[in-house]
N, C-alpha and C positions, 0 to 999 in steps of 0.2 A: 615501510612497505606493508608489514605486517597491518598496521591501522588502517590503509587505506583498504584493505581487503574487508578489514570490520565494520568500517564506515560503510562500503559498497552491499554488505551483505543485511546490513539494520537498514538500510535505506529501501534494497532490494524488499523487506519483510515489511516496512512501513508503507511503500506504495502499493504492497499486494492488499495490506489489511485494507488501505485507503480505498482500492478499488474496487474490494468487495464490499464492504461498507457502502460506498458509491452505487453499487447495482443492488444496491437491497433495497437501497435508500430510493430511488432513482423511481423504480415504479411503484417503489408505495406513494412517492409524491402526487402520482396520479398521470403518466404520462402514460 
């Protein structure tokens, strides 16, 4: 139980990074 909470929360932090990455990225590509 406890691990799935851990997994949910690194995953939670890994798509935040991802989708700020993503919009940094996103308009410096030129759109």
């Amino acid at each position: 139980m406890r691990n799935s909470r851990e997994i949910k929360l690194k995953l939670l932090s890994v798509t935040r990074l991802g989708s700020v990455a993503a919009s940094v990225k996103v308009p410096t590509s030129g759109v």
